[in-house]
LUMNU-944519 format. One record per residue (C-alpha): x, y, z. Coordinates in steps of 0.2 Angstrom, whole numbers, plus 5000, padded with zeros to 4 digits. Layout:
LUMNU-944519
XYZ;...
END
This chain:
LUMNU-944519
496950804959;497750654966;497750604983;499350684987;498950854980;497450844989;498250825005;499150975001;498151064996;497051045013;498651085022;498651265014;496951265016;497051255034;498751385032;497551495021;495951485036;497351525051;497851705038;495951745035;495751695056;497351815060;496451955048;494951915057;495551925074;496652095070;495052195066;494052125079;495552225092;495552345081;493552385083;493452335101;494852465106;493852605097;492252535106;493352555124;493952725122;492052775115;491552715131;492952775141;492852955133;490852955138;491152905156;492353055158;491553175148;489853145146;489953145126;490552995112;492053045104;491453105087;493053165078;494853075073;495553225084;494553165099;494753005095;496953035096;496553165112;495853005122;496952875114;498152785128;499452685120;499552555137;497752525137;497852475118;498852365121;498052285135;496452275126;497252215113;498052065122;496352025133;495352005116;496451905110;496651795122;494751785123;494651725107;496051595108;495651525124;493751505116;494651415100;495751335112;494351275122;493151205107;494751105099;495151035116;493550975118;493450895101;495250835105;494650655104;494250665086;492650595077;491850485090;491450685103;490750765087;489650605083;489150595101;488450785103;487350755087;486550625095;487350475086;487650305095;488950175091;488550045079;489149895088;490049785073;489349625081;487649715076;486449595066;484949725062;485049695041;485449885035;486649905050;487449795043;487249825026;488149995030;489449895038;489749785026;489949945015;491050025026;492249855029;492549835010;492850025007;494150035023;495049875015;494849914995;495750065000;497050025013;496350145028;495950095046;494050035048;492950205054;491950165068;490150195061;488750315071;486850325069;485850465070;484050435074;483650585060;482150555047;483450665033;484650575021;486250625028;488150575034;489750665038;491450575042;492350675058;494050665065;495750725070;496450575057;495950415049;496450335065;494950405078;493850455062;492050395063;490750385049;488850445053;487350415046;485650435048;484150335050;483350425035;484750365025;484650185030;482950185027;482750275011;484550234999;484950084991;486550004994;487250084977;486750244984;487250205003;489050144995;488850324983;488850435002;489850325011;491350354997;491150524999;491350535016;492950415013;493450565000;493450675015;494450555026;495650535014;495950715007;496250785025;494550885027;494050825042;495450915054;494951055043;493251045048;493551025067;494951195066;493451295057;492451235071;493551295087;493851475077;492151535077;491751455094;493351595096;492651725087;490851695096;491551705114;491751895111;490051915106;489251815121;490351925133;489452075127;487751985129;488251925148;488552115150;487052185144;486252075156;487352135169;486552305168;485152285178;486152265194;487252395191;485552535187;484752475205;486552535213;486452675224;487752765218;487552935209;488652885196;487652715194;486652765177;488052825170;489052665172;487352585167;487352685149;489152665147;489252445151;487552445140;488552505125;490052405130;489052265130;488052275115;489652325106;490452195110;489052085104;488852165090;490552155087;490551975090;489051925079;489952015065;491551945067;490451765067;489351835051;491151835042;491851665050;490451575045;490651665026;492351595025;491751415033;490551435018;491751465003;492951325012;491751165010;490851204993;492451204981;492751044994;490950954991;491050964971;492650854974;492050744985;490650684973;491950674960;492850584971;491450464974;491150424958;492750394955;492850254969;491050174965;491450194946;489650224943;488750394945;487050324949;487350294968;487850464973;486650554961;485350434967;485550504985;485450664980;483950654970;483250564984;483850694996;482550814983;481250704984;480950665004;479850775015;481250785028;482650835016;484550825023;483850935038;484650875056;483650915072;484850935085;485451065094;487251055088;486951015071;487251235064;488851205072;489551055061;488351115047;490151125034;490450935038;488750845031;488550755014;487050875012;486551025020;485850995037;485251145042;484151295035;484951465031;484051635030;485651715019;485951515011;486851604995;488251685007;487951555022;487651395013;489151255015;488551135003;488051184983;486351194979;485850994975;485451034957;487051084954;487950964962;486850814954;487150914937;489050904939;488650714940;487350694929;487550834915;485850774908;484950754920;482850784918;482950904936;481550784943;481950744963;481550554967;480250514980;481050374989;480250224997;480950125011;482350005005;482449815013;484149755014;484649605004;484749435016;486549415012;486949565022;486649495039;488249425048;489049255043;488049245026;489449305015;490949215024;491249045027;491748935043;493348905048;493448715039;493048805022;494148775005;495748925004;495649014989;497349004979;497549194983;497149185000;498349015002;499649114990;501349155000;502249234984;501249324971;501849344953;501649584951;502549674937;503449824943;502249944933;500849884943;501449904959;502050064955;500250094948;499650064967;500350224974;499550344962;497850234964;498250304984;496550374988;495650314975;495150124976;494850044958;493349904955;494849774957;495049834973;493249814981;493349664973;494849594979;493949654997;492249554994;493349424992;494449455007;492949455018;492249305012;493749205016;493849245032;493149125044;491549175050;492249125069;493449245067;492549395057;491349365072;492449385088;493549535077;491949635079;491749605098;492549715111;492549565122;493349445106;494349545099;495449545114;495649355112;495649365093;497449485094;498249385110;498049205096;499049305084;500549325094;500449165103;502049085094;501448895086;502648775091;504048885102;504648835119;504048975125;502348975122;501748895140;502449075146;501349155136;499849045141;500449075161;500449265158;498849275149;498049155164;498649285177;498349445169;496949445153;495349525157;494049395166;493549255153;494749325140;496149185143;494849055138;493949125123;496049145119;496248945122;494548945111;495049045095;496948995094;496648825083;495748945070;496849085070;498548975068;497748905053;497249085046;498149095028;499349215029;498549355016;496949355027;498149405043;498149615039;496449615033;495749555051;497049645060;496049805050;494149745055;494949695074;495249885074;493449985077;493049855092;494749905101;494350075102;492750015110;493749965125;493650055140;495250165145;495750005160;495349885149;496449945132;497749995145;497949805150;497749735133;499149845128;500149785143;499649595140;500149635118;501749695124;502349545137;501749405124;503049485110;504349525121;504449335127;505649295118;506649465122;506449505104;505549575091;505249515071;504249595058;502749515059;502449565078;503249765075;501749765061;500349725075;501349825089;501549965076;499749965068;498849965088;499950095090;499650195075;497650145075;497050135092;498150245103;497750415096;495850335097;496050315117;496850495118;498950395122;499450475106;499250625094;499050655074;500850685068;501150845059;501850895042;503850965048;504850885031;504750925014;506350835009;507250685009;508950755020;507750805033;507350615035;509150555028;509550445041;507550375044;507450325025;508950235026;508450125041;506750085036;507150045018;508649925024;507349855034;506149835019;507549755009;508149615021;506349575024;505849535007;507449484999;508449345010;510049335004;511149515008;511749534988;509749514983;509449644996;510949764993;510349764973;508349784980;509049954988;510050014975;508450004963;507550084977;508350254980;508850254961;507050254957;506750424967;508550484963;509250494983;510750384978;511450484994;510550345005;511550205011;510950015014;511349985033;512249805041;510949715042;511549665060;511349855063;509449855062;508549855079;506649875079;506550015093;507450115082;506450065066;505050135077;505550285081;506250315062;504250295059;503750415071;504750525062;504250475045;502350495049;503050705050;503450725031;502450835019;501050765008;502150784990;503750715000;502450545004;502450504987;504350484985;504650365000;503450254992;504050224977;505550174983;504950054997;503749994982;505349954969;506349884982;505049744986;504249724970;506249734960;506149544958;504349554951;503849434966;502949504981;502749384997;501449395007;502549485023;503049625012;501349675006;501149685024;502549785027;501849895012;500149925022;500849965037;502050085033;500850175019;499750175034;500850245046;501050395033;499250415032;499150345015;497450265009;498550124997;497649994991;498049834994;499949784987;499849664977;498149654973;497849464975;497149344962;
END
């Protein structure tokens, strides 16, 4: 399965969980209104109705309905409530198990050995760097979280930093990329809010059986009566509600196994080497502590670990993971069945900080000094079914990206404080008349001290090779979701003025504008995951045709070049329907919104808009450096995982 298909297929997923929740829900009313009219029928008779003729006899059509209604709002605003308390995606669910932020500045060796990991897998494979969590937990365990892969956040525990090599670290850190990628995790916070839905039934019941005790010292005659008949309500309902959980935890079961198997394929696919995640598991076997999670809240994300966290008494109906055997079988089908006692791991020198890049003076690489790069259409085309699935090139190609980055830079991108100075150098314009403005406004209205480390930077960022430019946009990104909501709301203010200087916008600076946008607003809460409307082209007719013109004129100068590029693009994808806009035509607020609207097609649509954005850049066999960004950014925008385009050498 591609990473297309998967997408789909969690979309019908989640369709397929809202039926089974529906079905759920309907014979949750469905018993509850029985339970109100045995209760009724006993508080006006003396006697539960024991017969269907009884049951009709009591039956009263406005009461079932408004039963009906009030337990189903119960249960939506408990959903309602869970989901919007989870609304800001991975970093709430990290939080309440007890994780804390990994700073990226960090210089304790195996935090940074997991960043390390987690920086070359985000770039390999074209998605936004995860802010990464620690779990103080002695268990080998991890679990990506998020609404999107733009406030998604990757946690790990102390157990597994300790114990797991970095083969086997990378091994669980690609399957928790699997699940970033295929759409499990916004999966995995609905299945969350449902039950919490389901559960809210039950806890009413429970609150009324308590309430018993005030209602049997009453003084009135009919006190016990109303006693019995609230004491059966109430431990109806929770019966009722424990049931209807016993199933929603069933179905949250049979969703994630089938889900785990492909992960680890997954992750064996992107390490290219089974011993990593195998390792793990085997090491999972082997340690006293297991995968087991201590906290509290650990049941209730139990589907969304790399192993299971928590103990089950009915594991064979309840469990969300596969047994390991069977899962380190499917890796390793010869495998001896012996678990691995694992010892504590030292991470290697060359992880800490500085150690594998170079200062800003060092020698460019040709690729990274390259502005043009010779690709043969087939293997640009090649990179959008690689979409998900990073090859050894790829993490390669990464290593290297990192490495060339100035360790200055690399530094200050990890840094809340830094960062802010390292994206206001990027859109300081070198040489134009109107960079003193730009200067003036940062002096007045940048965050205390920021203007100076600004002033500090700029030298090394106007000498940053232009194919290391996306790549530290990407590691700039975990560090601006750090900022506080008054600071991010003035660095977006400060972003805006120092573009708009010259009362225009180009490419270069709606690719940054677009990508804080698209990464770091839906983190802070300004902006919400897109969803899946389009499943055609017409649907987006007039979108495709704007962004495509754009495309065309950016990466082939001359209005002939560009007017063939586009031809060969929708020919590629047979919408020869599409027309190449005037070139004069194309402002970038409404390239903007034609995104927004993009972002809103369905997964096996996605596909089909690359590969003609791909042919038109890549028609001449020449890629330049500007519209490999452009390839990132827009694959990004649609929530493709596409590996670098073209992949430098």
């Amino acid at each position: 399965m591609n990473f297309f298909e998967a997408q789909d297929a969690a979309r019908r997923n989640t369709l397929s969980l809202i039926l089974l929740f529906g079905l759920a829900v309907a014979t949750l009313v469905l018993i509850t209104n029985l339970l109100i009219f045995e209760v009724l029928a006993y508080k006006e008779t003396g006697a539960f109705v024991s017969s269907w003729g009884e049951l009709v006899a009591v039956f009263d059509a406005p009461l079932f309905v408004a039963v009906t209604l009030a337990v189903a709002c119960i249960i939506a605003l408990g959903s309602f409530y869970k989901t919007a308390q989870l609304s800001s995606g991975g970093p709430i669910v990290a939080e309440m198990l007890g994780g804390r932020l990994i700073p990226q500045s960090s210089r304790d060796p195996a935090q940074r050995k997991l960043l390390n990991i987690v920086e070359e897998m985000a770039i390999a494979s074209g998605t936004p760097t995860p802010a990464v969590y620690l779990l103080e937990e002695s268990g080998i365990n991890a679990f990506a979280a998020g609404w999107s892969p733009a406030n998604a956040v990757i946690g790990v525990t102390r157990g597994a930093l300790t114990y797991l090599s970095r083969d086997e670290l990378q091994g669980v850190i690609a399957h928790e990329f699997s699940h970033i990628f295929n759409g499990d995790m916004r999966l995995n916070i609905r299945l969350i809010g449902v039950l919490n839905g389901i559960l809210l039934l039950g806890m009413i019941g429970y609150y009324l059986m308590r309430s018993v005790r005030y209602v049997g010292s009453s003084r009135n005659r009919s006190g016990g009566q109303i006693a019995i008949a609230i004491m059966v309500l109430g431990l109806g309902l929770a019966v009722i509600g424990y049931c209807g959980t016993f199933f929603g935890q069933w179905i949250k079961a049979i969703v994630s196994r089938q889900r785990e198997y492909l992960a680890d394929a997954s992750a064996v696919q992107f390490t290219r080497t089974a011993g990593g995640i195998a390792g793990a598991l085997k090491k999972i076997g082997g340690v006293h502590a297991g995968s087991l999670l201590l906290s509290p809240s650990a049941p209730e994300y139990s589907h969304a670990y790399f192993s299971s966290g928590v103990r089950s008494v009915l594991s064979f109906i309840f469990a969300t993971h596969p047994p390991l055997a069977q899962r380190i079988r499917r890796i390793e089908p010869r495998w001896n069945g012996k678990y691995v006692t694992p010892k504590r791991e030292e991470a290697p020198p060359q992880e800490a900080p500085g150690d594998k890049t170079q200062t800003a003076k060092h020698a460019l690489s040709p690729a990274a000094a390259a502005a043009t790069v010779q690709i043969a259409m087939q293997e640009a085309l090649q990179a959008i079914e690689r979409a998900g699935q990073p090859m050894d090139n790829d993490y390669a190609h990464a290593r290297q990206l990192l490495q060339e980055i100035p360790a200055v830079i690399k530094t200050e991108a990890q840094d809340p404080f830094g960062v802010r100075a390292l994206m206001y150098s990027f859109l300081i314009q070198y040489g134009n008349e109107l960079q003193p403005l730009q200067w003036q406004h940062l002096q007045a209205q940048a965050d205390a001290g920021v203007y100076e480390k600004t002033r500090q930077l700029y030298p090394a960022v106007a000498a940053l090779p232009p194919a290391l430019r996306l790549p530290v946009f990407e590691l700039c990104f975990p560090a601006l979701r750090a900022l506080s909501a008054p600071q991010y709301q003035r660095f977006k203010r400060n972003v805006d003025v120092l573009i708009a200087a010259d009362k225009k916008v180009v490419i270069g600076e709606w690719i940054v504008q677009r990508l804080i946008k698209q990464l770091v607003d839906e983190a802070h809460g300004l902006r919400k995951p897109p969803h899946a409307l389009h499943s055609h082209i017409g649907a987006v007719k007039k979108e495709l045709e704007l962004i495509l013109s754009m495309v065309a004129y950016t990466e082939h100068r001359q209005d002939p070049e560009a007017h063939a590029a586009f031809t060969a693009g929708i020919r590629a994808i047979g919408a020869t329907a599409l027309r190449i806009m005037p070139r004069e035509a194309i402002a970038i607020a409404a390239v903007d919104n034609a995104m927004d609207k993009l972002e809103q097609v369905k997964p096996l649509l996605k596909p089909r808009i690359l590969k003609a954005l791909v042919v038109c850049i890549a028609v001449d066999n020449q890629v330049t450096i500007r519209g490999a960004e452009l390839m990132r950014a827009i694959s990004g925008c649609l929530g493709v995982p596409m590996p670098p385009l073209p992949p430098l050498q």
